[in-house]
C-alpha positions in Angstrom: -13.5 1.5 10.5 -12.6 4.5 8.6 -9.2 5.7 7.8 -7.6 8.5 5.6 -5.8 6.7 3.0 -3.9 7.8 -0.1 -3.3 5.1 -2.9 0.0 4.7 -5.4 1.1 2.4 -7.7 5.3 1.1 -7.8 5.2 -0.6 -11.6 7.0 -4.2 -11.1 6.8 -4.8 -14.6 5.1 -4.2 -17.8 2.3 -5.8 -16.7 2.1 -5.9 -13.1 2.0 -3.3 -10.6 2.3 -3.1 -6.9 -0.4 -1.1 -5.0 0.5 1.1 -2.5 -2.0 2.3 0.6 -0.2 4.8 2.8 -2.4 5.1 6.1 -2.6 8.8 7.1 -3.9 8.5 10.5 -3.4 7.2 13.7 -0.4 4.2 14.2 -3.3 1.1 13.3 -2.0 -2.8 15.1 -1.0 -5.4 13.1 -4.3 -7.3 12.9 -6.0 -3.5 10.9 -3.2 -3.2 8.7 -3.8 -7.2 7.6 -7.6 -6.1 7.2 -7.1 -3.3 5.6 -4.5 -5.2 2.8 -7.1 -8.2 2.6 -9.9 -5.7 1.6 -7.4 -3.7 -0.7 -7.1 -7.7 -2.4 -10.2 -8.3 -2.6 -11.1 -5.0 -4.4 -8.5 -5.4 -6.9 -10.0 -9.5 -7.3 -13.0 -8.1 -8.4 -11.7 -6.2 -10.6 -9.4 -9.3 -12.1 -6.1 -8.9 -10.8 -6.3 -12.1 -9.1 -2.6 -12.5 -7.8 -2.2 -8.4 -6.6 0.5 -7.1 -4.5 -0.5 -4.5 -1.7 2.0 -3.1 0.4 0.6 -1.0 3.1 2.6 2.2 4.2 2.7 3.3 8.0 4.2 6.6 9.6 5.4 9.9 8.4 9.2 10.4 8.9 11.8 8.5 7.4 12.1 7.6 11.6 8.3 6.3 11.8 7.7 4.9 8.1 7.0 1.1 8.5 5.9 -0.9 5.5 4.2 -4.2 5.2 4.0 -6.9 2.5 5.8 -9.4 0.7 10.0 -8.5 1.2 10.3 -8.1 -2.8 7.2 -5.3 -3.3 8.5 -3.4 0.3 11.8 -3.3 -1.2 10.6 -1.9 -4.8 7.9 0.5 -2.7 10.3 1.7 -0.4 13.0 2.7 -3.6 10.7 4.2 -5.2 9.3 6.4 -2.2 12.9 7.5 -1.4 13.5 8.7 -5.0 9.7 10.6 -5.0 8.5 7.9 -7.5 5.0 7.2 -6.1 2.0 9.7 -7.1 -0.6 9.4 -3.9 -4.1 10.2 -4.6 -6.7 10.2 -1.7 -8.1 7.0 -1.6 -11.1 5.1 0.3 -11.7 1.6 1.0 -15.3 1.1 1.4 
């Protein structure tokens, strides 16, 4: 399936950074947003970040925003959205 998707980055360190996919559409169930993050890995695999962090972003209101992934990158993802920190760029997944 197809969704509208914009993509970020939250830098975790000078090396590593945690990839953001904020889902524009439609609220998606728990099993989409887990295939949508495994795809997100695998693309970044191929590319050769073989231990990536996605954190996938959910809702538009502070009220609705749900965010899933490890505890440590939601934490660092959801500073850095409430202090503007994350550049989105339309993204797709295909």
């Amino acid at each position: 399936m197809t969704y509208r998707l914009s993509y970020g980055t939250v830098r975790e360190s000078q090396r590593r950074a945690i990839h953001v996919l904020r889902i524009e559409d439609d609220a998606l169930t728990f099993l989409e947003i887990e295939d949508l993050a495994e795809r997100m890995r695998e693309r970044l695999q191929s590319r050769g970040e073989l231990t990536a962090e996605v954190v996938i972003v959910q809702g538009r209101g502070k009220e609705t925003l749900r965010l899933f992934g490890a505890p440590h990158a939601v934490n660092r993802v959801r500073t850095a959205m409430f202090n503007a920190a994350v550049n989105w760029t339309p993204f797709t997944l295909e």
